[in-house]
C-alpha positions in Angstrom: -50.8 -2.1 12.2 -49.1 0.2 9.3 -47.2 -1.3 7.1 -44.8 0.1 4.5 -46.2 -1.5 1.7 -48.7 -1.7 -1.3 -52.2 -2.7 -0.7 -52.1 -5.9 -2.2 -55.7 -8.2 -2.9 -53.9 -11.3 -4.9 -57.7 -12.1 -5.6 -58.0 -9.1 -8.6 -58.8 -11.4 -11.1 -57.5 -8.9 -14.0 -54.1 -8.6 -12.9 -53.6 -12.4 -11.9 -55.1 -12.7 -15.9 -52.5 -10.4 -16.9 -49.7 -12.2 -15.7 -50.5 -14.9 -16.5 -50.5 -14.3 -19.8 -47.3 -12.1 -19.9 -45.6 -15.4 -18.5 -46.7 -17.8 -20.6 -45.5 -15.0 -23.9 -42.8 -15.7 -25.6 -40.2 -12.0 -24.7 -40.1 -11.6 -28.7 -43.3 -12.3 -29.4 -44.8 -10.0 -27.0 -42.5 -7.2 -28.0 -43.9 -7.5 -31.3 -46.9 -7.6 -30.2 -46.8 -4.3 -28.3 -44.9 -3.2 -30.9 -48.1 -3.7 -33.5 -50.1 -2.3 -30.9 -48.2 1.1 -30.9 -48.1 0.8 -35.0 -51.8 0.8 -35.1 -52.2 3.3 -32.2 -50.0 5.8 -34.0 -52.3 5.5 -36.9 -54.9 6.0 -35.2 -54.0 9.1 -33.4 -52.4 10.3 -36.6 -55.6 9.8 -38.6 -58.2 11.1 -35.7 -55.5 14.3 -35.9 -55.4 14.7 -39.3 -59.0 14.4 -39.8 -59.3 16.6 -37.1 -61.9 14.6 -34.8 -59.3 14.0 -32.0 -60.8 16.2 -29.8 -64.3 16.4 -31.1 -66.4 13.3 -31.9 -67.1 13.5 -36.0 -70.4 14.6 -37.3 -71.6 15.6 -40.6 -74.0 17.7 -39.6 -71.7 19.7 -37.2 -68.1 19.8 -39.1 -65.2 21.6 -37.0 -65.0 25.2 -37.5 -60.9 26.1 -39.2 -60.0 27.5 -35.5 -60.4 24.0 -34.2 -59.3 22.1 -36.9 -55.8 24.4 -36.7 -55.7 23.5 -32.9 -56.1 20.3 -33.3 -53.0 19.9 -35.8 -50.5 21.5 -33.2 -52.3 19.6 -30.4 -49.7 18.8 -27.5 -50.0 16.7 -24.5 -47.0 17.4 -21.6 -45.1 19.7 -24.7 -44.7 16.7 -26.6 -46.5 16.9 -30.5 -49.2 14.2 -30.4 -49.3 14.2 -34.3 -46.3 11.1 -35.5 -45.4 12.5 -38.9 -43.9 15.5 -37.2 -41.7 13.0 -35.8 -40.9 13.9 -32.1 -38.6 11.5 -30.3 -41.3 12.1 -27.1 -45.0 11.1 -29.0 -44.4 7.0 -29.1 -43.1 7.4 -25.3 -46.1 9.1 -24.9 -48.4 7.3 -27.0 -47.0 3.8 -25.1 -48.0 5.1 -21.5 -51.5 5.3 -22.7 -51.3 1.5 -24.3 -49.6 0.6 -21.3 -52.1 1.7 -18.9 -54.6 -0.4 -21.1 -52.9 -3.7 -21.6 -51.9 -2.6 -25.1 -55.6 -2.5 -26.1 -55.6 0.2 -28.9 -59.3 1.1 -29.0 -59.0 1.5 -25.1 -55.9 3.4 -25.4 -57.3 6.1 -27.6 -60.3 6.3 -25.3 -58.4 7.1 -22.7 -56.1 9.9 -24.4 -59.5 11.4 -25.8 -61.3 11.8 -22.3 -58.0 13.2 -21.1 -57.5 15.9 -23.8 -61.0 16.9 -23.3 -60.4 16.9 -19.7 -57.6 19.1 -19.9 -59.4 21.4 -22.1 -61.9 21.9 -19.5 -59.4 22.0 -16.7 -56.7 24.0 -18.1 -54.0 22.1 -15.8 -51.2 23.7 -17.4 -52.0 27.1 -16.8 -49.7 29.3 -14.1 -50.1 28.6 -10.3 -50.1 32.3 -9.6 -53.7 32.0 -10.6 -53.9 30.1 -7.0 -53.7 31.8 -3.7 -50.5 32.5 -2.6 -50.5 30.9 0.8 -50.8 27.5 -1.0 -48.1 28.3 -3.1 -45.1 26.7 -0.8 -46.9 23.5 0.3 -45.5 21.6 -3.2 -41.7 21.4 -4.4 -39.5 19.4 -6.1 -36.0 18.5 -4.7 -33.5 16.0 -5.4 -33.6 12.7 -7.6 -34.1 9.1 -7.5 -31.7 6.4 -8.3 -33.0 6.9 -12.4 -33.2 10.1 -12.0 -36.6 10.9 -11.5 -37.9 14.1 -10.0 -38.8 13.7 -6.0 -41.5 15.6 -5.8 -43.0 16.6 -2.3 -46.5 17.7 -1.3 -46.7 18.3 2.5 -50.2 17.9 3.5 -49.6 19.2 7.0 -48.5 22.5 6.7 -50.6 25.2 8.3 -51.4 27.1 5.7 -53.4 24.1 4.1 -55.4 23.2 7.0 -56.3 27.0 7.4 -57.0 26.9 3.3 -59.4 23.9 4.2 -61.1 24.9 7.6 -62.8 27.5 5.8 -64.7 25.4 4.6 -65.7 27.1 1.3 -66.0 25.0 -1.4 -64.6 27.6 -4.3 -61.3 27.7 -2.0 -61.5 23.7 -2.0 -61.8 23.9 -5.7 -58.4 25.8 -6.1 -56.9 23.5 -3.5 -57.6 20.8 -6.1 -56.3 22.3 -8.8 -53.5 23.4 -7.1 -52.9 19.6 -6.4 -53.1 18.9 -10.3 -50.8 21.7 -11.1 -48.3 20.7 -8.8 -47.7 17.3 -11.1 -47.9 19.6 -13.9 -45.4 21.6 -12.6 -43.3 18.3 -12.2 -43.9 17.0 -15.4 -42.1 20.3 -16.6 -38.5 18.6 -15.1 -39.2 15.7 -17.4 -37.4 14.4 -20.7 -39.4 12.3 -22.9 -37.0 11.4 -25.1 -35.2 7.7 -25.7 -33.4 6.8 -22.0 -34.5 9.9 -20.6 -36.4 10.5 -17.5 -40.7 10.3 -17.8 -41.8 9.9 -15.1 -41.5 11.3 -11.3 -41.8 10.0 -7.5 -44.1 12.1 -5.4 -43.8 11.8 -1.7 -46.6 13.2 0.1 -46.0 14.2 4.0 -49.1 13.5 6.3 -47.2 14.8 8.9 -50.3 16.4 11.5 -52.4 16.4 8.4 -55.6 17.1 9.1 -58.3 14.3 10.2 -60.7 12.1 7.9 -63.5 13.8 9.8 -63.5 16.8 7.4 -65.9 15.7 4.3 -63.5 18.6 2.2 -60.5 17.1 2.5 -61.8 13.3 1.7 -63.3 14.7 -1.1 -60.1 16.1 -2.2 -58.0 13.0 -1.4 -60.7 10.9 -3.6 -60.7 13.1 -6.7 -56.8 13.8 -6.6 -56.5 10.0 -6.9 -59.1 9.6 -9.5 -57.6 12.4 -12.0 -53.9 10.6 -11.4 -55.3 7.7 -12.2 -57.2 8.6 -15.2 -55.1 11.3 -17.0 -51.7 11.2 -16.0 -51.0 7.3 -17.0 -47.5 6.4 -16.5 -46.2 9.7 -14.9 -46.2 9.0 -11.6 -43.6 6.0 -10.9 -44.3 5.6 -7.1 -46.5 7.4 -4.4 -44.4 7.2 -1.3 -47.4 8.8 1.4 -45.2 8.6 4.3 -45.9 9.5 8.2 -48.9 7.4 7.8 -51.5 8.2 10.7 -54.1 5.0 10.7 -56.9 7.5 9.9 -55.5 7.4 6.1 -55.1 4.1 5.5 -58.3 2.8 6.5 -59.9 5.7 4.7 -58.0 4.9 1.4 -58.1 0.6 1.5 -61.7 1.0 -0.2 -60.3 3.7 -2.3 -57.0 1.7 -3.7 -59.6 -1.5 -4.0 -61.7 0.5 -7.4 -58.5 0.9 -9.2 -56.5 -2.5 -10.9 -53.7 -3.9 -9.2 -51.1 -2.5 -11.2 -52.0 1.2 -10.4 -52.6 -0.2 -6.8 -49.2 -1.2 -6.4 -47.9 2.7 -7.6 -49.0 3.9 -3.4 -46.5 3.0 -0.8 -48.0 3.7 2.8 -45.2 4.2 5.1 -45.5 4.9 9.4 -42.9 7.5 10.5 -40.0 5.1 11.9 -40.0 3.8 8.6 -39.6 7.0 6.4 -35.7 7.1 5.7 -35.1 2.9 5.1 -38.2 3.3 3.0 -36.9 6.4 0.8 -33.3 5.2 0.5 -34.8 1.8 -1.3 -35.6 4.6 -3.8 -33.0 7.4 -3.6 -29.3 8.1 -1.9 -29.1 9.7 1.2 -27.7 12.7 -0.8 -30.8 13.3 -2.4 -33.0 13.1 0.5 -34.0 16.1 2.4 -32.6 15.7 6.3 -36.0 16.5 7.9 -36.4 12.7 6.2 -33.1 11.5 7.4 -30.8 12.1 4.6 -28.2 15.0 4.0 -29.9 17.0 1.2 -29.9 21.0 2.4 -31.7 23.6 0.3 -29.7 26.2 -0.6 -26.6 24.4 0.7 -23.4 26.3 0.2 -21.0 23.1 1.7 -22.1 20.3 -0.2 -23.9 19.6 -3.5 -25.2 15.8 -4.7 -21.9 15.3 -6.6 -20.2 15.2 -3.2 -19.2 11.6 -2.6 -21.2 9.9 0.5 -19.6 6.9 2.4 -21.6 4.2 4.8 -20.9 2.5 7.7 -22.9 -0.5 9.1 -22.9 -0.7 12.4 -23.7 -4.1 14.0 -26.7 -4.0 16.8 -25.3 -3.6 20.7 -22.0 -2.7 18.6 -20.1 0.6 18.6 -18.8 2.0 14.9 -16.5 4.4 14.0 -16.0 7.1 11.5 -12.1 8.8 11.1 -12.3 11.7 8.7 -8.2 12.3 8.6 -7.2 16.2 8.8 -3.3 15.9 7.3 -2.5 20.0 7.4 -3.4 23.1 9.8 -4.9 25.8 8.9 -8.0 24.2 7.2 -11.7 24.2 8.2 -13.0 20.6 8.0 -17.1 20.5 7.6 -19.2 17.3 7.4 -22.7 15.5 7.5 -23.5 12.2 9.3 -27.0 10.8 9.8 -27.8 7.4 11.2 -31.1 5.5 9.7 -33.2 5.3 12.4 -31.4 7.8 14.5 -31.5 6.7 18.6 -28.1 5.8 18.7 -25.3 7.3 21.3 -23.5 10.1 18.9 -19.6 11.8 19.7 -17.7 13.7 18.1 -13.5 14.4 18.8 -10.5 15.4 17.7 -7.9 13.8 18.2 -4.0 15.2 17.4 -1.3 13.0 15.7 1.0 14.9 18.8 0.9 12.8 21.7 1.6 15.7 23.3 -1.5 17.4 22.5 -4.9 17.4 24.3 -7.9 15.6 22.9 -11.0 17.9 21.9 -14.5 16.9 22.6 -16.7 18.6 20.0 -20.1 17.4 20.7 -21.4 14.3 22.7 -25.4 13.7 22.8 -28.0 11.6 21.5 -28.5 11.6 17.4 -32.0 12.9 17.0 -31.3 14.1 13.5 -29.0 14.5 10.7 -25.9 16.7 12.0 -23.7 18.8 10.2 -20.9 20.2 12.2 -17.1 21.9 11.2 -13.9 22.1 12.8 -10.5 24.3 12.7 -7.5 22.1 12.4 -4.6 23.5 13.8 -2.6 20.7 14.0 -2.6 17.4 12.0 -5.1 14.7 13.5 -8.2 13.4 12.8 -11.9 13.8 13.3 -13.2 10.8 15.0 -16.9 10.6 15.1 -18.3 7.7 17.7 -21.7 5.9 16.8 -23.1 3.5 20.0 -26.2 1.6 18.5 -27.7 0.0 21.5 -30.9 -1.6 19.8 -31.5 -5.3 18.3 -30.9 -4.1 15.2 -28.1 -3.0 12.4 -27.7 0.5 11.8 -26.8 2.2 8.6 -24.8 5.6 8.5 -24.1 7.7 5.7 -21.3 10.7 6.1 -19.4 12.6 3.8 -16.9 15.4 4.5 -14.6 18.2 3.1 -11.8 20.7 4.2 -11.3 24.3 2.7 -8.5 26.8 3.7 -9.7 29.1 6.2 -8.5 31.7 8.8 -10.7 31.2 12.4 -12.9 34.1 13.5 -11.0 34.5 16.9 -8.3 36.0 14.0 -10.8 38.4 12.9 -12.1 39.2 16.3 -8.5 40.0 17.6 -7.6 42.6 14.7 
């Protein structure tokens, strides 16, 4: 059975040493602590920088050559100056995720930022995806925010265009697959601010949605070394991995994988089965800033609405009916609005309903929610918009609606003249 949740083993010995030790710290005390750590790390770096082995091991019998010891000075890691004297607000918020990611172990620490400067030399992740083939090109984007505003960052690992990219079979085109993965989080670390409150670090949600099978060695492969190079040189930038519509294949294929890696980092993957994609993402986000493929009211390109627009909920009990009056107080306007129910499978209707007794009622749409709906109306008279939500399961139901009116002239006008 999927769950949406971490993989959890309570028996990792290093994580159930680490908090153990975090709870029996005093709070000031371990903030200076972590705070001596990040003193001596910044030394470090600075030092390694300034005598220009940061990037090369030292060696008297090999010094670095004046190109390398100029690149070195200047050396950035995701735009941020590495060097502390030139006083950046970004390099300690940089600096920390690498102590983080080692338990505030300094030595470690500047192991780890070493291997991944010479990893990115070799790699050249930050270089431009139109290096990649096209067809690849639309499979990652970035739209909408979380509730700290962090980037949500989609990869959709169905599309058709990857699994004709992978059936090939050819191992350079599986190559720039991969590093059209790793530029895709480069590309997101571009929307980032490391600065003091500001936003470092994104969510990616990654859509198995008819993703191809574990039987193709290529795409395990890829899966396994995508995971790895997160791991190991992008500390701290990813915030969650929501991997949602969840077929079975991928979870047993990734337990063993999640089990190499510490709890900590474990906890960063959320597995979520499709009925549970929208409750999951709106732990993380509002339903304005999730796409409405996932359930929420996001719209690219959307002309009606934008995120500032205010969104309203309604609970709806279970084997209860709940209501939704959007009040139209003048003629002659065009009234537009979004609804989507979490979960969906509920009995939707939509009417309006005059303040004229006199006046007929007017059935707009009646049918089963399947989706999120956007719908408008031309009030000719004052009324209101009553929208009619019937949840027949065991459970509560949660909708989300918003809604706006414009002047407007109907097209009937138009069509007449």
């Amino acid at each position: 059975m999927l769950e949406d949740k971490p993989i959890d083993d309570p028996s990792d010995p290093e994580t159930e040493e680490e908090e153990e030790e975090e709870a029996e710290c005093d709070p000031v005390e371990l903030k200076k602590s972590r705070n001596k750590a990040l003193t001596e790390f910044r030394f470090r770096v600075e030092q390694a920088i300034l005598g220009h082995y940061l990037l090369v091991k030292r060696s008297k019998r090999n010094p670095p050559n004046e190109n390398i010891k100029n690149d070195e000075l200047s050396i950035k890691l995701w735009g941020v100056p590495l060097l502390p004297k030139e006083g950046h607000e970004g390099t300690d918020i940089v600096l920390m995720k690498f102590l983080k990611a080692k338990r505030y172990k300094v030595h470690e620490a500047f192991t780890l930022l070493r291997r991944t400067l010479k990893w990115r030399a070799e790699f050249r992740p930050d270089e431009n995806l139109e290096e990649l083939r096209p067809e690849i090109d639309s499979l990652w984007f970035s739209s909408g925010k979380d509730k700290e505003g962090r980037p949500l960052c989609y990869t959709m690992l169905g599309n058709e265009s990857q699994k004709k990219l992978l059936s090939a079979g050819d191992d350079l085109k599986c190559r720039d697959y991969l590093r059209w993965r790793v530029l895709s989080v480069e590309k997101a670390i571009q929307n980032l601010n490391f600065r003091p409150g500001g936003t470092d670090s994104i969510i990616q949600i990654i859509d198995l949605k008819n993703a191809t099978g574990p039987a193709k060695k290529e795409v395990r492969l890829i899966y396994n070394k995508m995971m790895t190079l997160v791991h190991d040189h992008y500390p701290g930038l990813v915030y969650k991995n929501l991997i949602i519509n969840v077929p079975s294949w991928f979870l047993a294929l990734n337990t063993l994988n999640l089990r190499l890696i510490t709890q900590k980092s474990r906890n960063k993957f959320i597995f979520v089965k499709p009925s549970k994609v929208t409750e999951t993402l709106l732990k993380y986000a509002t339903a304005e800033n999730i796409l409405v493929q996932y359930g929420g009211l996001k719209r690219e390109n959307d002309t009606e609405f934008s995120t500032d627009d205010k969104v309203l909920e309604v609970n709806i009990r279970a084997n209860a009916t709940g209501y939704i009056e959007i009040p139209t107080l003048e003629a002659g306007v065009t009234v537009t609005w979004d609804v989507t129910v979490v979960g969906y499978e509920v009995a939707y209707r939509e009417e309006f309903i005059p303040d004229d007794d006199c006046s007929y009622k007017i059935l707009l749409q009646d049918k089963k929610m399947g989706e999120s709906i956007r719908n408008s109306f031309y009030i000719r008279e004052p009324g209101k918009i009553v929208i009619t939500v019937v949840n027949g399961s065991y459970a509560k139901k949660k909708a989300f609606y918003r809604y706006k009116s414009r002047p407007s002239v109907p097209i009937f006008m138009f069509i007449n003249k």
